[in-house]
C-alpha positions in Angstrom: -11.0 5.1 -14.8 -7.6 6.8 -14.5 -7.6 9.5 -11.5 -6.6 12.8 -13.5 -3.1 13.4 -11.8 -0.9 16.2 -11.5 2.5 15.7 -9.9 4.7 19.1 -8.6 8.2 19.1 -8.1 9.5 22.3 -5.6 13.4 22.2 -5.5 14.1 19.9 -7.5 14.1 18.8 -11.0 11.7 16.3 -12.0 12.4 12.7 -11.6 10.7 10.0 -13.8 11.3 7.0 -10.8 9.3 8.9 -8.4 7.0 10.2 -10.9 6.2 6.3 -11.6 6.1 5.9 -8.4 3.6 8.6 -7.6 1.4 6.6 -10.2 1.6 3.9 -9.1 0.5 4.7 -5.4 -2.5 6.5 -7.2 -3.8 3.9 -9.2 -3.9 2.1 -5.9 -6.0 4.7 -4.7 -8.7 3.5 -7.1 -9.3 0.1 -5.3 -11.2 2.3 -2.3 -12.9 5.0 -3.9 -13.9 5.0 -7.9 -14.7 8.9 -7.0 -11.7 10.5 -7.0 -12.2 13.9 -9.4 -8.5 14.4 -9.5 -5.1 13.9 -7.0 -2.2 16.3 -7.0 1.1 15.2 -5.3 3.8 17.9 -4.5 7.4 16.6 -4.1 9.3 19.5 -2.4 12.9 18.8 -1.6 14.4 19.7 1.9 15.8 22.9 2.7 19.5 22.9 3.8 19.2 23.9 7.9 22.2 23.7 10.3 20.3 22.2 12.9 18.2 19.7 11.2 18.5 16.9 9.2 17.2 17.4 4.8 13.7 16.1 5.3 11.5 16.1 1.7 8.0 17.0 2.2 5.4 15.3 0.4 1.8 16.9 -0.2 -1.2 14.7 -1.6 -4.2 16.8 -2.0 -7.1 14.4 -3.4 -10.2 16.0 -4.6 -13.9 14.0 -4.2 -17.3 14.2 -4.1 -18.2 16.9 -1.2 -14.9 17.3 -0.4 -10.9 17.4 -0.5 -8.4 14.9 1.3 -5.0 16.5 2.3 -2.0 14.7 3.8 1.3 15.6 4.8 -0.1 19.0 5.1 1.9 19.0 8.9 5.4 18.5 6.7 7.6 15.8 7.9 7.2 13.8 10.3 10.8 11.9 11.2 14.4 11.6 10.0 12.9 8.6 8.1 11.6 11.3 5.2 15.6 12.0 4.6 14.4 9.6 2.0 12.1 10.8 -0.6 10.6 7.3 -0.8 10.0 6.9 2.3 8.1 10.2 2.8 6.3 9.6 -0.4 4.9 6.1 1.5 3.8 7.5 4.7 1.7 10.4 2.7 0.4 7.8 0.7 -0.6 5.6 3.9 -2.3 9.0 5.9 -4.2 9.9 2.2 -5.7 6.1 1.9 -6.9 6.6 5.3 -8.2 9.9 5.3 -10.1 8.5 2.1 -11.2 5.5 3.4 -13.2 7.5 6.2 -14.4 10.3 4.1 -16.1 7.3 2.2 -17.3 6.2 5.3 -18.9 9.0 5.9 -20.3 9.7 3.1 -22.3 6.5 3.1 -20.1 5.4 -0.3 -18.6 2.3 -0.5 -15.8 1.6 0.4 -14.0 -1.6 -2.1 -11.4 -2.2 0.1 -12.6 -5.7 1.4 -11.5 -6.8 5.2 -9.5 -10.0 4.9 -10.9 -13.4 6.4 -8.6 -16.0 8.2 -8.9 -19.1 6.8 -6.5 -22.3 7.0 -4.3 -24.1 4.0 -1.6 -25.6 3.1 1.6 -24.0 1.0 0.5 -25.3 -3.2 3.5 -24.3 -5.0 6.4 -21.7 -5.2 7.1 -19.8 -8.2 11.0 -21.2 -9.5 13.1 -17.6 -8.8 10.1 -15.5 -7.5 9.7 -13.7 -4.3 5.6 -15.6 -4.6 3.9 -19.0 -4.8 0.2 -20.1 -4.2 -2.1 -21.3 -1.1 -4.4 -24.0 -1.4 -7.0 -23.6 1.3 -9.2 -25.6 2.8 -12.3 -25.3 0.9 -10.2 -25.5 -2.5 -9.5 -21.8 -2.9 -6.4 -20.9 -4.6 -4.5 -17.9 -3.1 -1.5 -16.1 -4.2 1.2 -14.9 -1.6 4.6 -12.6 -1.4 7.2 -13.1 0.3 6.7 -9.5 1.8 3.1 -11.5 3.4 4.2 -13.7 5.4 4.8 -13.1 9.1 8.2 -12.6 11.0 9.9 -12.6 7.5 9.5 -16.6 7.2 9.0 -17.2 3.6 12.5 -18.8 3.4 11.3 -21.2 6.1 8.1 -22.7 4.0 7.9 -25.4 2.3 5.3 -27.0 0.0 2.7 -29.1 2.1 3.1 -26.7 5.2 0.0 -25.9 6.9 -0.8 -22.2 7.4 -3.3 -19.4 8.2 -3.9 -16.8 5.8 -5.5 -13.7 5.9 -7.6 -13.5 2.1 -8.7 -10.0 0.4 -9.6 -9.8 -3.1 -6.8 -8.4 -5.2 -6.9 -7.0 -9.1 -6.2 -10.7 -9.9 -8.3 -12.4 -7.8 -7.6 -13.9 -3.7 -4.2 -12.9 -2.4 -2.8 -13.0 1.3 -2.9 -10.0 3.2 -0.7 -12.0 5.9 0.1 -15.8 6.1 0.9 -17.1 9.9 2.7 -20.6 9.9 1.0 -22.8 11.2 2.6 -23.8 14.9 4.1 -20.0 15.4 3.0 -17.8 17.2 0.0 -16.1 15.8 -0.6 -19.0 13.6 
C-alpha cells in the first residue's frame, strides 16, 4: 500500500529531486509499520540571519493508528542542515525511530527484522557496480553494497575472502546490514 503523502514547500519553490527523494524515504517507512494513515513532510528553506548560518528545516508529521509521529518539530539541529539533504536524512532517521517505538508500544509489529551475524566468504562482485554477493556458510546467498561494509573496505575484498556479515531481510530477499573482514578488527 502507498502511504498517502503530502509534501510542503515554505520558501521555496518546489523541487522535483527532493520531492523524489521525500518518496523515496517514505516508502521506506512502509518496511516498519503497514499502518501509516498518511505522512506530510514540510521543506521550509532557511531564513537569511546575520548571526547564523541558512539552516533548512524539515517537518515529518506521520499519522497512525492512536496516534501522530512528529520530527524535526525542534528545527535544526547543526550547520550540517545548511544542506537540505542532509536535514531531510536526519528527520527521516528521528521519524523511523519515533515509529518504530510507537509500534512497540502499541503491541504492533514491528517488520523491521534485527540482523544475525553469520560467517561467509565474498561469491562474486557485480562488473562496474558498487555490489556483489555473500555466500555463507550454511549456503545462503546474500547481497552487499559497498556503503556495507566496515571501515570503507570494499575496495580491499576479494572473491574467496572470508567475512562476517550482519543478514536482515531486504525487499529482495537477504542483504548485509554490515560485513566485517574477516581478520579486522570487529571481524
Amino acid at each position: 500500500m502507498a502511504v498517502p503523502l503530502q509534501i510542503t514547500f515554505k520558501g521555496m519553490e518546489p523541487s522535483p529531486a527532493m520531492e523524489e527523494r521525500i518518496r523515496e524515504k517514505v516508502a521506506r517507512l512502509e518496511r516498519f509499520s503497514d499502518a501509516i494513515l498518511r505522512c506530510h513532510v514540510t521543506v521550509e528553506a532557511p531564513h537569511r540571519h546575520h548571526h547564523q548560518g541558512r539552516l533548512f528545516r524539515i517537518l515529518v508529521e506521520i499519522d497512525v493508528p492512536r496516534g501522530r509521529i512528529v520530527a524535526g518539530e525542534n528545527g535544526p539541529q547543526d550547520h550540517a542542515h545548511e544542506d537540505p539533504y542532509v536535514a531531510l536524512r536526519d528527520a527521516f532517521d528521528a521519524a523511523t525511530r519515533r515509529l518504530e517505538d510507537h509500534m512497540r508500544r502499541m503491541g504492533g509489529a514491528v517488520k523491521h527484522h534485527e540482523p544475525v551475524f553469520v560467517h561467509g566468504r565474498v561469491a562474486r562482485f557485480i562488473a562496474g557496480e558498487d555490489y556483489g554477493f555473500i555466500e555463507t556458510e550454511d549456503g545462503q546467498e546474500v547481497y552487499f553494497h559497498r556503503n556495507s561494509v566496515a571501515r570503507h573496505g570494499f575496495d580491499r575484498l576479494r572473491v574467496g575472502d572470508p567475512v562476517r556479515v550482519a543478514v536482515t531481510e531486504g525487499e529482495k530477499g537477504p542483504q548485509a546490514a554490515a560485513v566485517h573482514p574477516v581478520g579486522e578488527a570487529g571481524g
